[in-house]
BALOBA-1460 file (C-alpha; in Angstrom, 3 decimals):
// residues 193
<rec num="1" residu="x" x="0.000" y="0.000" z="0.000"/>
<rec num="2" residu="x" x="1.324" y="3.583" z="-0.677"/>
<rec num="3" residu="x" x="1.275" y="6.722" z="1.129"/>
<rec num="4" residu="x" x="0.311" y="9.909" z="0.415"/>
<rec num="5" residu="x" x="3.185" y="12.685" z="1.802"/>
<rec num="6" residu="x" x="2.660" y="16.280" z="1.478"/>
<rec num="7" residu="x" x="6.086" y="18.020" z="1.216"/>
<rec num="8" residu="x" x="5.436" y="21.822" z="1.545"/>
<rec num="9" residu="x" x="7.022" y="25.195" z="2.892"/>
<rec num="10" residu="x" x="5.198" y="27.192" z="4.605"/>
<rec num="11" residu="x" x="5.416" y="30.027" z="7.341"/>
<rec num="12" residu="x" x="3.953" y="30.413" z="10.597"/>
<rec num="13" residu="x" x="0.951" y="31.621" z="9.809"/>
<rec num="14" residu="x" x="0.593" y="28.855" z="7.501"/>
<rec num="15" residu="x" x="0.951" y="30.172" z="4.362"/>
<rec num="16" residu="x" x="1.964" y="28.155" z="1.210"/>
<rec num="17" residu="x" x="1.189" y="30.320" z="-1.738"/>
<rec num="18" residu="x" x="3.881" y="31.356" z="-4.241"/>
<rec num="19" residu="x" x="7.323" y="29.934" z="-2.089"/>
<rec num="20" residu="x" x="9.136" y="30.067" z="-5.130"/>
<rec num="21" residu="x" x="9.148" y="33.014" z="-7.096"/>
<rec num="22" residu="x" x="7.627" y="36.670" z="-6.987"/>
<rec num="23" residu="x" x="5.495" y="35.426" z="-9.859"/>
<rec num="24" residu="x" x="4.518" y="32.183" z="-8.873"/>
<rec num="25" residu="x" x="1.171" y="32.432" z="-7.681"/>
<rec num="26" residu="x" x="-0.542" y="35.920" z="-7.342"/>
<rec num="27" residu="x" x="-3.800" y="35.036" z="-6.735"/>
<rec num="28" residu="x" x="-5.911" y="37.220" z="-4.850"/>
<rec num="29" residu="x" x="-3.200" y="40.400" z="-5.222"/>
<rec num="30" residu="x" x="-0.898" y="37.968" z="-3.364"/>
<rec num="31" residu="x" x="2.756" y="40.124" z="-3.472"/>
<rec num="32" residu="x" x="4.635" y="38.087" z="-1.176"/>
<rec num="33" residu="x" x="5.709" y="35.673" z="-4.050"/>
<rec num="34" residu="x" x="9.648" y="34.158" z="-3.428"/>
<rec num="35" residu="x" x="9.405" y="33.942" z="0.120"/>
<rec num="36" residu="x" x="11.603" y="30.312" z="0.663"/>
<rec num="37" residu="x" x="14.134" y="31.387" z="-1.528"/>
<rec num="38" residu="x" x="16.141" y="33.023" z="0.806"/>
<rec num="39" residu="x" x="15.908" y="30.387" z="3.394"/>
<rec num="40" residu="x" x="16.892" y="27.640" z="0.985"/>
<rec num="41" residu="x" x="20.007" y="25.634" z="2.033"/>
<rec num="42" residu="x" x="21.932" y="22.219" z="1.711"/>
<rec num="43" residu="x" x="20.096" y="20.300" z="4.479"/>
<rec num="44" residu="x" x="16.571" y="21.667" z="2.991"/>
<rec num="45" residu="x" x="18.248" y="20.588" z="-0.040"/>
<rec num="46" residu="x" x="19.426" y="17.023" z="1.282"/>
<rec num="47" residu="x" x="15.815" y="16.354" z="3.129"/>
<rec num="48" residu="x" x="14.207" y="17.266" z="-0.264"/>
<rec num="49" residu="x" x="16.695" y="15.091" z="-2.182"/>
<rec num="50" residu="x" x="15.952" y="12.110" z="0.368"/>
<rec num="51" residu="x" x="12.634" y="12.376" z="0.149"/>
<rec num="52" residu="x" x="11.810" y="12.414" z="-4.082"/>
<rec num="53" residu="x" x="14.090" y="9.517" z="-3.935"/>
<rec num="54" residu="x" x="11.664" y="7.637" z="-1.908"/>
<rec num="55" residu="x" x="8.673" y="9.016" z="-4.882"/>
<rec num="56" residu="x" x="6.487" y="6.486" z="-6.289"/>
<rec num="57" residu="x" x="4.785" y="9.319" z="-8.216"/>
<rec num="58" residu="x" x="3.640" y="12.594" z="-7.899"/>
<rec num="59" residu="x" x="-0.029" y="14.059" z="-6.987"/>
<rec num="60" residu="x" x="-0.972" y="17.343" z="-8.592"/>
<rec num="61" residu="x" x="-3.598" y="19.893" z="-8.887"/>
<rec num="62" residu="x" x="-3.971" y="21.420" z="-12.452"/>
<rec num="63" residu="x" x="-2.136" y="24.569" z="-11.230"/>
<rec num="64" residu="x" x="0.644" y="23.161" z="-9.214"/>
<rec num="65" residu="x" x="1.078" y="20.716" z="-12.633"/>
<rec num="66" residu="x" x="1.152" y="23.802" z="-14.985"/>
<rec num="67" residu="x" x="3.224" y="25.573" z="-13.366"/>
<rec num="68" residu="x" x="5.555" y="22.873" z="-12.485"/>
<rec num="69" residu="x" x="5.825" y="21.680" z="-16.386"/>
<rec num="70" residu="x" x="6.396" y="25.529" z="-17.051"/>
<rec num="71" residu="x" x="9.005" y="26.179" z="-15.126"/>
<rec num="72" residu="x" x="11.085" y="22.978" z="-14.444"/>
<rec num="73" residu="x" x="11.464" y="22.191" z="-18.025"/>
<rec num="74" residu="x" x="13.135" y="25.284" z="-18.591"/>
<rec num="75" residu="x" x="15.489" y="24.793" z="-15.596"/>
<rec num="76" residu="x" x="19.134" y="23.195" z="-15.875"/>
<rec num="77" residu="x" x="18.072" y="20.780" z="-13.035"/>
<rec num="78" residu="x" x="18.936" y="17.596" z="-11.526"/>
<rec num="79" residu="x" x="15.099" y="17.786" z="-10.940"/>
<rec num="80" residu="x" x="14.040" y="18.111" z="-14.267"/>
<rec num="81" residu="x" x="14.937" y="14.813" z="-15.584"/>
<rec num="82" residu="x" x="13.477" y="13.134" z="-12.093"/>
<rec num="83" residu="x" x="10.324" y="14.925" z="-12.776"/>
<rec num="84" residu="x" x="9.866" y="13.972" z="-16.091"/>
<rec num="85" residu="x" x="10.565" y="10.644" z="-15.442"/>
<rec num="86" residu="x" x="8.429" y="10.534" z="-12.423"/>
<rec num="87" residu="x" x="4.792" y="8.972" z="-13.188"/>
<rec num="88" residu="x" x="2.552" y="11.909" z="-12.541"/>
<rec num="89" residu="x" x="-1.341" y="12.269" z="-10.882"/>
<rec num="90" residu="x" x="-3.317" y="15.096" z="-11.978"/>
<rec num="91" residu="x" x="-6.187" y="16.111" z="-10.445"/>
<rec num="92" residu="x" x="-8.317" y="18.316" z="-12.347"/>
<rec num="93" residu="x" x="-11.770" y="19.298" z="-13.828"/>
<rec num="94" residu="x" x="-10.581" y="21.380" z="-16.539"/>
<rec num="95" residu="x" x="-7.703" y="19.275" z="-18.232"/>
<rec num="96" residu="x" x="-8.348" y="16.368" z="-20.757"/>
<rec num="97" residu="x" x="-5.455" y="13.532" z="-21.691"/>
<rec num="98" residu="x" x="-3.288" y="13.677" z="-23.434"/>
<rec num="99" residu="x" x="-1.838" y="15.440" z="-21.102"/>
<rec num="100" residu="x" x="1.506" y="17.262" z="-22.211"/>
<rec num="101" residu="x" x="4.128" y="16.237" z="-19.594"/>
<rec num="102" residu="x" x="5.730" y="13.032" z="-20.349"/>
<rec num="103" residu="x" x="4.238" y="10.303" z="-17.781"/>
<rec num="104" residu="x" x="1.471" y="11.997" z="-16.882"/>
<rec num="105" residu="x" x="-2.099" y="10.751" z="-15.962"/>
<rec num="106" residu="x" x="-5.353" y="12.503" z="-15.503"/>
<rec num="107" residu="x" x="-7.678" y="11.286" z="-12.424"/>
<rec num="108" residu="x" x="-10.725" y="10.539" z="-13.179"/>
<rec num="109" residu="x" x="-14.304" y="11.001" z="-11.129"/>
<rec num="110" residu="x" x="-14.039" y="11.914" z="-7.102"/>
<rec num="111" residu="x" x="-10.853" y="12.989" z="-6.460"/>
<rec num="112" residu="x" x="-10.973" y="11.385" z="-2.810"/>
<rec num="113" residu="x" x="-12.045" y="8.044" z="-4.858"/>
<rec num="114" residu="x" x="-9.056" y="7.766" z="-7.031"/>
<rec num="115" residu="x" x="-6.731" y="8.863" z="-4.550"/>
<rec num="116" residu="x" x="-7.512" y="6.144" z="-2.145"/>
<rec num="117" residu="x" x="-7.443" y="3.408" z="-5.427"/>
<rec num="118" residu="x" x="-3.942" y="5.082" z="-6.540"/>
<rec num="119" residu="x" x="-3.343" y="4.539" z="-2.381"/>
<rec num="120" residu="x" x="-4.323" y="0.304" z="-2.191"/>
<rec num="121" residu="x" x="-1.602" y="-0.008" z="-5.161"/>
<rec num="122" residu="x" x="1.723" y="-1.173" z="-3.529"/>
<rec num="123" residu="x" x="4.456" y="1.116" z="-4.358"/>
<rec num="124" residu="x" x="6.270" y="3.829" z="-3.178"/>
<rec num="125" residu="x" x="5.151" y="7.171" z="-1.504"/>
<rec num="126" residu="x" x="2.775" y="9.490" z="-3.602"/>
<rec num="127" residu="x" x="4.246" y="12.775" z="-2.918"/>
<rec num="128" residu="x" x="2.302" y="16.107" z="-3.103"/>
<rec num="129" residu="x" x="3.851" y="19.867" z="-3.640"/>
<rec num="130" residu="x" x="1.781" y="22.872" z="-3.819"/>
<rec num="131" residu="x" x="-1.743" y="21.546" z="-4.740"/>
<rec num="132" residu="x" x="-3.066" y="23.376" z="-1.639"/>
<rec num="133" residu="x" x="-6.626" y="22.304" z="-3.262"/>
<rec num="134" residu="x" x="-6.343" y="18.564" z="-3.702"/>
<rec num="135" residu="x" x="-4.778" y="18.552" z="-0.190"/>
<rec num="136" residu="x" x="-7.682" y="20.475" z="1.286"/>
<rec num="137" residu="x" x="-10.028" y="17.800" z="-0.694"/>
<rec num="138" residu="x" x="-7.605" y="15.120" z="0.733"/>
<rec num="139" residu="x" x="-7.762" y="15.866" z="4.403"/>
<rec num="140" residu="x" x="-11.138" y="15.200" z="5.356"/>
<rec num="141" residu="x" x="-11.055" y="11.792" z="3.240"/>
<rec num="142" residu="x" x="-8.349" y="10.987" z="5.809"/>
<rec num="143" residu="x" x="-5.931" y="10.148" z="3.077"/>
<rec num="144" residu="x" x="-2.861" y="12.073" z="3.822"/>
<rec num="145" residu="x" x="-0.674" y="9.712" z="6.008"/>
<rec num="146" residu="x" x="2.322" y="12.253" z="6.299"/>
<rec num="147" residu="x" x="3.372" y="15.723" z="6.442"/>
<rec num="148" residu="x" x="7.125" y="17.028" z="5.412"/>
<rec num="149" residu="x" x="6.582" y="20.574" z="6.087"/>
<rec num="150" residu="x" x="9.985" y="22.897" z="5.848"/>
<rec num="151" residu="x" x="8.002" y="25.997" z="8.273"/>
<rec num="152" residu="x" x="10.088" y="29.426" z="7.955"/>
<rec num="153" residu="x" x="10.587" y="31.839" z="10.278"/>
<rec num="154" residu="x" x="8.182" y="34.185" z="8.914"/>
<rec num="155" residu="x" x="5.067" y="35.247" z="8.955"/>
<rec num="156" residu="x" x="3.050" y="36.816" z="5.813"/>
<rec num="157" residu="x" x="-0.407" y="37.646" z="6.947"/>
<rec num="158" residu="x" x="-2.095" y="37.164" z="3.856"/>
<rec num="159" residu="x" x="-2.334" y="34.336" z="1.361"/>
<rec num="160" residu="x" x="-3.323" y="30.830" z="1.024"/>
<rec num="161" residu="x" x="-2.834" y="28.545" z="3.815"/>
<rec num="162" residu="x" x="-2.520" y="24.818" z="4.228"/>
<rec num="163" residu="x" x="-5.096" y="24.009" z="6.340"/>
<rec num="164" residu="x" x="-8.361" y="25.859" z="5.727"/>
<rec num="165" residu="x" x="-10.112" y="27.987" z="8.610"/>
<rec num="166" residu="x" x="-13.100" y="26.008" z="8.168"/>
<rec num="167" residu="x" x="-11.260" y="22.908" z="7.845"/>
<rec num="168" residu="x" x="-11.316" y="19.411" z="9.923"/>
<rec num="169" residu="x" x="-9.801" y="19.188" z="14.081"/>
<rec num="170" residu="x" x="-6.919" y="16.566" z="13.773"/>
<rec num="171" residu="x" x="-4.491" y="15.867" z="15.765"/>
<rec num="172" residu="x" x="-0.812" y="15.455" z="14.587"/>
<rec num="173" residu="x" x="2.351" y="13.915" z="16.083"/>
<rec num="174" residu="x" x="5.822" y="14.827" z="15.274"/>
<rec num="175" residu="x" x="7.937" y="11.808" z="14.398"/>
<rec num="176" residu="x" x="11.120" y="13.684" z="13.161"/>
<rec num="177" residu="x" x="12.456" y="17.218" z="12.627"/>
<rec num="178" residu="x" x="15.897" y="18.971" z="11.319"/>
<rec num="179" residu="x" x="16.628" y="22.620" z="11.630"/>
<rec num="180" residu="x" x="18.132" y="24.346" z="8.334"/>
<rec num="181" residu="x" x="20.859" y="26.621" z="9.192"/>
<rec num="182" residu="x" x="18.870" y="29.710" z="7.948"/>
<rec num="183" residu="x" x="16.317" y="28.714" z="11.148"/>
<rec num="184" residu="x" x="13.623" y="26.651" z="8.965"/>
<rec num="185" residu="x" x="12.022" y="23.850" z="10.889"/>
<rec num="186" residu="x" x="12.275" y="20.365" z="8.865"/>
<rec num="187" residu="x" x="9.480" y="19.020" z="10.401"/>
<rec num="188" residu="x" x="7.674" y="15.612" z="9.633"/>
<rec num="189" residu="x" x="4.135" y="14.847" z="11.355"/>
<rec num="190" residu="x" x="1.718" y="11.629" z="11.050"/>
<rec num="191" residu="x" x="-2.018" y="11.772" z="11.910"/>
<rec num="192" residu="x" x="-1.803" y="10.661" z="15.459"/>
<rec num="193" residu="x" x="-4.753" y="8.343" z="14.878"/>
């Protein structure tokens, strides 16, 4: 059976939107865009590295899939060649196959539904980035066994969080954590049912 990891950043306040560049994401006037950048460093690097070599595929919202294909593939990259190669999980209402990136597959019907199908196949960890949707639609499905969440020492104010306000209670444990020498907390929780 496989897992479903989220591996995000986020800040305290819980943002996720836009980590990587100014123009990332600027939903909602979002202006904050580039945030993690600064923080990045080898042992964010090394627990990122770690972890996509434990991938048994990747789950993706439409948007984190565009952008990702938009930007990575026109990136000198030791990631771009993983992520083409990586089989790829799209979840989306608007997309129809073929889809463009190489190994790619659209879900079809309930999104909760094929999830917990893709889930019963043995393999390796799905592993979701961004997709702050499909997680949201995830949670209360209680289908995300893990959380890698690289939490910066900052805090935004405005843009789109992880966990929803009107979102599920659940209770978390911490089963492992790193600190990045820029102050980020590596953290990695499990529901603690």
């Amino acid at each position: 059976m496989s897992r479903v990891v989220v591996i995000n950043h986020v800040t305290l306040d819980g943002v996720m939107q836009g980590p990587g560049r100014p123009d990332e994401d600027t939903r909602g006037g979002f202006e904050h865009g580039g945030w993690a950048a600064a923080n990045s460093d080898d042992v964010i690097g090394a627990a990122l590295g770690e972890r996509m070599a434990e991938s048994g595929g990747l789950l993706l919202g439409r948007r984190s899939y565009e952008d990702m294909l938009s930007y990575w593939n026109t990136q000198d990259s030791p990631f771009k060649d993983a992520l083409n190669m990586s089989p790829k999980y799209v979840a989306s209402r608007t997309l129809r196959e073929p889809l463009p990136w190489p190994n790619s597959t659209l879900l079809a019907g309930d999104v909760a539904d094929a999830v917990a199908e893709l889930k019963e196949q043995s393999g390796k960890d799905l592993q979701i980035m961004g997709s702050g949707k499909l997680i949201q639609s995830l949670i209360p499905a209680g289908l995300i066994d893990e959380y890698l969440l690289m939490i910066h020492p900052l805090v935004l104010g405005s843009g789109l969080r992880l966990f929803p306000d009107d979102g599920p209670a659940q209770s978390l444990r911490l089963v492992g954590s790193k600190t990045a020498s820029t102050g980020v907390l590596i953290a990695t929780y499990q529901p603690a049912n």
